[in-house]
C-alpha positions in Angstrom: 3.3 -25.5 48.8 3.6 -22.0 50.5 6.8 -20.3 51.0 6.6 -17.9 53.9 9.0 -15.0 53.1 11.0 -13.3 56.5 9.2 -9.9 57.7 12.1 -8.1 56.2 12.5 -9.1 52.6 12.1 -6.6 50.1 11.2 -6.3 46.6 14.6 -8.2 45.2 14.7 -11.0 47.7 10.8 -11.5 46.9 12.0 -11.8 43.1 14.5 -14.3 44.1 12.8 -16.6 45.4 10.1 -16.1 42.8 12.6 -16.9 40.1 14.0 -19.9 41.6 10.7 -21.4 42.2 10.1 -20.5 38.4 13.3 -22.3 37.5 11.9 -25.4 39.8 9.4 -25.9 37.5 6.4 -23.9 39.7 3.8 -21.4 39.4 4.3 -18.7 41.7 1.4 -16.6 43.5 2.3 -14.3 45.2 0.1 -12.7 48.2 1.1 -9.6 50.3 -0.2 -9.1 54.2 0.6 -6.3 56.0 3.5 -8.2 58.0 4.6 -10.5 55.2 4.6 -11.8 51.4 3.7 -15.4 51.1 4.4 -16.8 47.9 2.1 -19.7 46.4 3.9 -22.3 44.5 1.9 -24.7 42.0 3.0 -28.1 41.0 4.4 -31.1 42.2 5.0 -31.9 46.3 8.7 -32.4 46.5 10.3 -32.7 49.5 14.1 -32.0 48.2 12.2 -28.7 46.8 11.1 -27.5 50.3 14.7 -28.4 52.0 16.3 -26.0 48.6 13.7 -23.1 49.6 14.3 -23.2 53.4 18.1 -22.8 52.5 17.7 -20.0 51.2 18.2 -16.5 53.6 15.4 -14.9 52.5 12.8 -17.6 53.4 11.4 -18.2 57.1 9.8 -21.7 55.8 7.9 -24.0 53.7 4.5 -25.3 54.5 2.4 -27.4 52.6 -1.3 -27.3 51.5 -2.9 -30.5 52.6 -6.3 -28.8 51.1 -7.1 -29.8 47.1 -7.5 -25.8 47.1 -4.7 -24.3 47.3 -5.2 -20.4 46.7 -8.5 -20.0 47.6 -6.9 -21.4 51.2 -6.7 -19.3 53.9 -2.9 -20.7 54.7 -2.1 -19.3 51.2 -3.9 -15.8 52.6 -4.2 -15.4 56.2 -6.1 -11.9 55.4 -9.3 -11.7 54.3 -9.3 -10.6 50.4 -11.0 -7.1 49.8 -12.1 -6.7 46.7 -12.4 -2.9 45.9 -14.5 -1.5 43.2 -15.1 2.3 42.2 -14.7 3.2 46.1 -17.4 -0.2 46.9 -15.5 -2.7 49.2 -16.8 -6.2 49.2 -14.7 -8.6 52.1 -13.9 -5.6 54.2 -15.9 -3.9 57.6 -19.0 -2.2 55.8 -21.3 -4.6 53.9 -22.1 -4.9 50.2 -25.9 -5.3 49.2 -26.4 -6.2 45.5 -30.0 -6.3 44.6 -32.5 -5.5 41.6 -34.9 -7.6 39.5 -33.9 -11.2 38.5 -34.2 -10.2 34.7 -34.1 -6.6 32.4 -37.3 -6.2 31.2 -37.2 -3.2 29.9 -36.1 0.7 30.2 -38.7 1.9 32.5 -38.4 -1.3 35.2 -34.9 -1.5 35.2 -34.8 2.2 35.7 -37.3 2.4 39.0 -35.7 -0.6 40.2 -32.4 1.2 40.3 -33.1 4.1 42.3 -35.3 1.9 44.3 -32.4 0.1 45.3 -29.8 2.9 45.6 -32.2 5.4 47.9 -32.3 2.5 50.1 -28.7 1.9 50.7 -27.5 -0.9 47.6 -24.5 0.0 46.3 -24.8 -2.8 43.3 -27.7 -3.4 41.0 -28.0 -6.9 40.1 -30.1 -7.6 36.8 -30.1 -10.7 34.4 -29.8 -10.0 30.6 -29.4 -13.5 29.9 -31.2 -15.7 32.1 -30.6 -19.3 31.7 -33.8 -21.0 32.5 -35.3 -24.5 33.4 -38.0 -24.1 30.5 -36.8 -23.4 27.6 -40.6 -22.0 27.1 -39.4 -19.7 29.8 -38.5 -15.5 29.5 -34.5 -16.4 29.0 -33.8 -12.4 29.2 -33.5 -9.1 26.9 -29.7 -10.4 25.8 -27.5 -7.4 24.2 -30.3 -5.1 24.5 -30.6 -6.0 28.1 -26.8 -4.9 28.2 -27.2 -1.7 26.6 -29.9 -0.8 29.4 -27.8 -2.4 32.0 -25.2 0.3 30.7 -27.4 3.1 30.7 -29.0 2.7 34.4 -24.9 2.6 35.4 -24.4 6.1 33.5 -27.5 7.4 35.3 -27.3 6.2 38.7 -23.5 5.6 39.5 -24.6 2.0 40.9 -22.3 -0.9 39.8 -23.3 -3.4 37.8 -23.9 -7.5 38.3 -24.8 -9.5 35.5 -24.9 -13.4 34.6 -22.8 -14.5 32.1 -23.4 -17.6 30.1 -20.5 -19.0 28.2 -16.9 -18.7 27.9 -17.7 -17.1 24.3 -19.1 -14.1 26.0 -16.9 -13.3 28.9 -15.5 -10.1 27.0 -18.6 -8.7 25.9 -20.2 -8.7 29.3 -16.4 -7.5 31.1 -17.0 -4.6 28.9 -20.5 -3.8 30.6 -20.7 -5.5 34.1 -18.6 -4.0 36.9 -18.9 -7.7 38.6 -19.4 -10.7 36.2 -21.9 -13.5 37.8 -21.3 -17.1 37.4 -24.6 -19.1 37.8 -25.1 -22.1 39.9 -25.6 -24.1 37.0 -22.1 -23.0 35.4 -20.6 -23.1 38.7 -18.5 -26.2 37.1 -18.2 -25.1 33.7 -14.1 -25.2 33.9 -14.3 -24.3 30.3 -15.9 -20.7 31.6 -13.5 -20.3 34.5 -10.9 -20.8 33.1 -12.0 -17.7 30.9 -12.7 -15.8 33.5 -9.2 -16.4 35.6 -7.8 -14.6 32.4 -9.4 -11.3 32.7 -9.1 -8.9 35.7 -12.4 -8.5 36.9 -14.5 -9.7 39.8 -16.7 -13.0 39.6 -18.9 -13.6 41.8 -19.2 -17.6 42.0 -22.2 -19.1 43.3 -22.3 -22.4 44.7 -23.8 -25.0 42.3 -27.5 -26.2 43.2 -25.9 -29.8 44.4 -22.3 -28.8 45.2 -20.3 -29.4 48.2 -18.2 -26.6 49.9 -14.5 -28.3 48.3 -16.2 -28.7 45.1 -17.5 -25.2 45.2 -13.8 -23.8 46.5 -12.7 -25.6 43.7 -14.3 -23.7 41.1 -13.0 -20.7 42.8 -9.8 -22.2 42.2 -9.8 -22.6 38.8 -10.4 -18.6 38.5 -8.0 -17.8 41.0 -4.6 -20.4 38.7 -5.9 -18.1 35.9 -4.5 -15.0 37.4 -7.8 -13.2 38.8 -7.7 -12.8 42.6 -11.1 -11.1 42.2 -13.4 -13.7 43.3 -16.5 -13.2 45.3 -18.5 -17.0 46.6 -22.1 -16.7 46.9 -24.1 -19.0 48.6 -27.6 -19.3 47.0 -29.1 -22.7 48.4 -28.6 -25.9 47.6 -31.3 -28.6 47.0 -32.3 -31.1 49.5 -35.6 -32.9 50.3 -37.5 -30.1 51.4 -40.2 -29.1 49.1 -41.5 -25.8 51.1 -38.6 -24.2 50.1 -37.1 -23.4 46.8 -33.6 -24.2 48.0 -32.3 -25.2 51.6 -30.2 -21.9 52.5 -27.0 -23.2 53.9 -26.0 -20.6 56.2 -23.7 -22.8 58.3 -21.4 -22.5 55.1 -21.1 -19.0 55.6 -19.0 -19.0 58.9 -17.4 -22.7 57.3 -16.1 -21.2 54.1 -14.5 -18.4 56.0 -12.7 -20.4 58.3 -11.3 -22.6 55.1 -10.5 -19.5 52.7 -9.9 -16.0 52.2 -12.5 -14.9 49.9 -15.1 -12.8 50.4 -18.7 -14.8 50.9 -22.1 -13.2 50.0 -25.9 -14.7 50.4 -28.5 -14.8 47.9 -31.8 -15.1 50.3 -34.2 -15.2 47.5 -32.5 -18.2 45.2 -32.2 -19.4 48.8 -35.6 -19.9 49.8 -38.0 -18.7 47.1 -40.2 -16.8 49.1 -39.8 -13.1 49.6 -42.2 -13.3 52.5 -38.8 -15.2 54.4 -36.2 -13.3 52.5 -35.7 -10.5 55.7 -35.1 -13.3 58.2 -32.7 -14.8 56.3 -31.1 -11.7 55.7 -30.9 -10.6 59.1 -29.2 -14.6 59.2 -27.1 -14.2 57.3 -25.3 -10.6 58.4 -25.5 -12.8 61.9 -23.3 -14.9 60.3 -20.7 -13.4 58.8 -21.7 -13.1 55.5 -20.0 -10.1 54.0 -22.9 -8.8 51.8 -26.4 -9.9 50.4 -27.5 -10.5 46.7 -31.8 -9.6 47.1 -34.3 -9.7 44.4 -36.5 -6.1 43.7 -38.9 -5.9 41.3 -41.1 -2.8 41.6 -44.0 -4.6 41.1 -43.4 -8.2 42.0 -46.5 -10.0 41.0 -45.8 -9.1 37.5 -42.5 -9.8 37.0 -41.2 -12.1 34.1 -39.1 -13.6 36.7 -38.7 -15.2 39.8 -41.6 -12.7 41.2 -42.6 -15.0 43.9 -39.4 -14.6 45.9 -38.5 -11.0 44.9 -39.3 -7.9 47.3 -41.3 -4.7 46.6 -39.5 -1.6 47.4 -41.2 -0.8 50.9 -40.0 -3.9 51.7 -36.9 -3.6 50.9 -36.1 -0.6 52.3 -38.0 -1.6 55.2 -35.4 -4.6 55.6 -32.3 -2.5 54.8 -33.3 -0.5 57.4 -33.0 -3.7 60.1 -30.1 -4.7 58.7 -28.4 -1.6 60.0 -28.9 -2.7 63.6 -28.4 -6.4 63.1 -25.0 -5.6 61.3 -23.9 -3.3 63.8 -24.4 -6.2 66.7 -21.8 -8.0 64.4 -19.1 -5.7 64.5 -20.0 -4.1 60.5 -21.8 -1.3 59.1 -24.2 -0.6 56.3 
């Protein structure tokens, strides 16, 4: 349930109520607007419970969640969540565009793929060290070595850093590297990992699972979010249907969905979601259209022989051909880039 706090209750009648819904047996969560403080209360409905709260001066009422996600809801967090990082804001007016190669491949790649991205306007460099693949035959990544470049190209370029993680066994080791930590769509129910990840404060960016729905996909959010990390980021990346000209069916409806239902911030990955660069720039213009509060592209410098995922990846005239669309699509939308 959510207990809605009156406009004028300060720091000590906040802890009150926090406490007493402690000693009621609840986790509390607490979220602060710019007009009030809404606290989030985790257990058992009880109705007696509700009647004790409204009793009390310092609460304007009790509503209840009738959602199975309760903190990644919107009536938990009327606001949008902004998730701010080294001066980059992800959830708030300007848009965040996260892009690089699918996988480190070495020094001198990863390196011209960075400043490819950052001259054209990216603020994040996204880059696979461990890739989990289909094949096992299949490049799986560079590993630590792809985390000590991944660190490097950060010290060179200032550009944060997105990386996939794999396991709840390595959550630390990549915190200590990535600025954002990635949660692929085949982990995307891997409650063992989120629950790992809901104990460090760091963002996630959570994308939906290759066959999810939109509650199952909210969630997994919501298994980070009970940990304790507020930082989460969705990503829709495609999910799989019947269609077989695309890699994925991009489910761009979910953008404009998702942030009716919740707070979060929601970013699209055009190249996961159709596997062809050549329709990557129309569905990035899409998605901006819709709502979507940043992009996650693929950038290889030289596509065609990448280890990875070349097919759907942009070169860097075409990406910085594309960024510069974006600009006028975004501003039609009320954002900037």
């Amino acid at each position: 349930m959510i207990v809605v706090l009156n406009r004028d209750a300060d720091e000590k009648a906040i802890s009150k109520v926090a406490e007493k819904l402690n000693r009621m047996g609840y986790g509390v969560h607490r979220s602060t607007g710019e007009n009030r403080t809404i606290l989030g209360a985790i257990g058992e409905r009880r109705e007696e419970a509700a009647h004790t709260l409204e009793a009390m001066p310092e609460v304007e009422k009790v509503v209840f969640v009738t959602s199975p996600f309760k903190l990644a809801s919107r009536d938990f967090h009327p606001e949008n969540t902004v998730i701010e990082i080294n001066g980059v804001s992800i959830g708030g007016s300007a848009l965040a565009v996260m892009a690089g190669p699918c996988a480190v491949e070495g020094e001198g790649q990863l390196l011209k793929a960075a400043w490819t991205v950052k001259e054209a306007g990216a603020q994040v460099l996204r880059a696979g060290a461990f890739k989990p693949r289909t094949s096992p035959y299949s490049f799986q990544g560079m590993e630590k070595e792809g985390l000590r470049l991944l660190e490097k190209v950060r010290r060179e370029t200032g550009l944060l850093i997105v990386t996939e993680v794999m396991d709840q066994f390595t959550v630390g080791e990549l915190a200590e590297c990535a600025d954002i930590i990635q949660v692929g769509t085949r982990n995307m129910q891997n409650f063992y990992l989120l629950r790992e990840l809901g104990k460090i404060r760091k963002p996630v960016l959570l994308k939906r699972g290759m066959s999810a729905t939109i509650e199952e996909w909210l969630m997994a959010a919501e298994y980070i979010l009970s940990g304790g990390n507020y930082q989460v980021i969705l990503c829709e990346r495609g999910i799989r249907t019947f269609e077989p000209y695309t890699r994925n069916t991009l489910d761009l409806s979910a953008v404009p969905l998702v942030k009716q239902l919740s707070h979060l911030p929601v970013i699209v990955d055009p190249s996961h979601g159709t596997g062809k660069s050549s329709l990557v720039p129309a569905m990035s213009r899409a998605a901006v259209a819709a709502g979507a509060d940043g992009l996650l592209i693929e950038v290889h410098p030289h596509p065609q022989e990448a280890l990875s995922d070349g097919p759907q990846s942009l070169n860097p005239g075409q990406f910085a051909a594309l960024m510069e669309e974006l600009k006028g699509v975004a501003a039609c939308v009320g954002r900037e880039l």
